[in-house]
C-alpha positions, 0 to 999 in steps of 0.5 A: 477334887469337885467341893460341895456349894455351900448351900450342900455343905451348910446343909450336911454340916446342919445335919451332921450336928444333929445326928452328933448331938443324937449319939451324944444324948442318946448313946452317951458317944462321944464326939471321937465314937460318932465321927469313927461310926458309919451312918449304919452304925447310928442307925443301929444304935439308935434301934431304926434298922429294926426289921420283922426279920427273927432274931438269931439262933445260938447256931447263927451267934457261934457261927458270928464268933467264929467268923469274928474273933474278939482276940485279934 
């Protein structure tokens, strides 16, 4: 197993800090939410992978829940 220097780990422990109190302040998430979430997940929360992409259509949304059932 290869560990970080310290310098890299105070660094990722600094920013993961602050994208923590981020999704606390911002979402209301607490800290078992943030540690459960990818960072794409954050970045999707937070509205920042916004594209010019169209929004989906009911088709696209039935397809989604299809695909991905609630009840499992």
């Amino acid at each position: 197993m290869r560990f970080a220097p310290a310098a890299e780990a105070a660094s990722f422990c600094d920013a993961a800090r602050v994208a923590a109190r981020v999704a606390a302040a911002a979402l209301g998430w607490r800290p078992d939410d943030f540690w459960a979430a990818t960072p794409a997940d954050l970045r999707t929360a937070l509205g920042l992978d916004l594209t010019d992409a169209a929004p989906g259509d009911a088709g696209m949304l039935a397809q989604l829940m299809e695909a991905f059932p609630d009840d499992e």
